[in-house]
Structures are given as C-alpha cells and as structure tokens.
N, C-alpha and C positions, 0 to 999 in steps of 0.2 A: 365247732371251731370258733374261735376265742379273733376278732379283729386284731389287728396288728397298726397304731395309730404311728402315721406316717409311710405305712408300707401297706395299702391296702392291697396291691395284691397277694398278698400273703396274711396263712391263718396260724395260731398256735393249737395244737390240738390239748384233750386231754390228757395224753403220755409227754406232753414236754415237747413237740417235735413241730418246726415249724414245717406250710406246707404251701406250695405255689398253689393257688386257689384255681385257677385256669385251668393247669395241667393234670391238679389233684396228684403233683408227686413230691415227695416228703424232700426237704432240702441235709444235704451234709452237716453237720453237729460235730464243731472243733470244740478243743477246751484251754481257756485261758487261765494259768495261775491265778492270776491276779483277780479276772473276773467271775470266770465259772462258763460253761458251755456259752456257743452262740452258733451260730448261724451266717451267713454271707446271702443278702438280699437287697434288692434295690430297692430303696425310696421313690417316694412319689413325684418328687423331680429329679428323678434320675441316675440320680448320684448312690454309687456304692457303699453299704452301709456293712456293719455288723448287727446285728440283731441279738445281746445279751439278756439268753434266758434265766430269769429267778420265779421265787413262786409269788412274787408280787406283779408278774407278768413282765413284757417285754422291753424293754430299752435300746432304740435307735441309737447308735454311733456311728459316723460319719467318719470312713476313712480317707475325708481330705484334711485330714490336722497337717499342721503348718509345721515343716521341717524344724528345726531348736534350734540355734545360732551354737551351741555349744556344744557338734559333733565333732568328733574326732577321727580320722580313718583305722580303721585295726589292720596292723600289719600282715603283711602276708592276705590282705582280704580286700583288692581295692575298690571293692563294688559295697565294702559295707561298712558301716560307724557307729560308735556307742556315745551315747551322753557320761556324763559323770554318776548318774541313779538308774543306769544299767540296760537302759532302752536301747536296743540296738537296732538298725535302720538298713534297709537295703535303701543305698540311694543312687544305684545306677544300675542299668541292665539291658539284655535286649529285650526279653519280654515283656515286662511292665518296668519302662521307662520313668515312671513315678514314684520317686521316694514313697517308703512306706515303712510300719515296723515289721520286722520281723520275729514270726508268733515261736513262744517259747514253749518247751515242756520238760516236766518234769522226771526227774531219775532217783527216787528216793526223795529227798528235801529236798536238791539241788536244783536250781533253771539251767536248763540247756537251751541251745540255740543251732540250729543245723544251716552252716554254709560252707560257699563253694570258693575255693580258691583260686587264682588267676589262671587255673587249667582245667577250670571246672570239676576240681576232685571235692567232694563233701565232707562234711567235720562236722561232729558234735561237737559243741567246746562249753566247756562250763561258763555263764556269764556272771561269775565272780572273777572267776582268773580271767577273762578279758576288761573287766573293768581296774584290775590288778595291774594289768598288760598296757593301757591304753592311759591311765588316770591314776598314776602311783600315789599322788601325794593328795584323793581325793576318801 
C-alpha cells in the first residue's frame, strides 16, 4: 500500500483501489469526466475530500470550494443551479445542507446529471440542454 499525503488513513493499493487502512476495506470508486476515478475520503483535518486516482498517484480535493457568484436556478429544479461552463450545483436540501456539485456521467459523448424535482421525481437531463435552458445567450 502506496501512503496517501494528506489522508493518512488511507492507502492506494497496487490495483488502483483506495483502502481505509484501520478497517483494511477498499472504499467506493466513482468516475468523473472530467477527472477520471476517485474515491470519497477524509483528510487529515477532517474535512471531506475526493481523492483523484491517476498513475502518477493521488490528488486530494477539498470538497469545500466556494459556491460561484454566477449560479443560476434551473427551472422546474429549485434545489439545483448551473454556472454558465456547465457545473451544476445542488445548493439546498435536506440531507446535505451544503452546497456542492453535482457528479456527472456519461451516455455516449454526452454529460448527464441526475436530479430531482420539487416532488422528488429523478431526471437524467443532458447538461448541454440545461446550460441551453438556464444561459441562452452564453
């Protein structure tokens, strides 16, 4: 097992897979377009992180980034907002109260984004047509 600087309780193994070092059990492996697989693990003080895996090893991100002055609410969705370059944000809820983005996936080329409407029904929605939807003249 491979340290992890910033998240010492956690190890990268040699399959790619990060691993709570304590418990000795392998953690969930999402995947980001943009970035590539990662991982959800706490920092050394505390604070929830991502852990983006490449083969030059590990990369801490801090999912306290600072909400953008330039969200927009998307209609029909009033728990969620996109910037104008396509980040889309939950920033209200019951469960985690905390603005955050919400993680995208792919369907062929396209990003999709899955959320819930004000009756809690879920939606794929492509986030080109919501940046189309929300930022006509961007």
């Amino acid at each position: 097992m491979k340290d992890i600087k910033g998240a010492s309780k956690y190890g990268l193994s040699s399959s790619g897979y990060i691993y709570h070092l304590r418990k000795g059990k392998q953690l969930a492996r999402f995947w980001s377009p943009s970035r590539g697989n990662y991982s959800v693990v706490q920092s050394d003080d505390g604070r929830r992180c991502r852990a983006y895996i490449s083969d030059s090893g590990v990369e801490i991100v801090s999912d306290s980034t600072q909400t953008p002055d330039d969200l927009k609410t998307i209609p029909n969705y009033p728990n969620y907002a996109i910037t104008p370059y396509g980040a889309v944000w939950r920033v209200s809820g019951i469960r985690n109260p905390r603005p955050h983005i919400v993680t995208e996936h792919l369907r062929g080329k396209s990003s999709y984004v899955q959320l819930r409407n004000k009756f809690g029904k879920r939606h794929n929605l492509k986030v080109d047509h919501l940046i189309d939807l929300v930022w006509p003249n961007a």
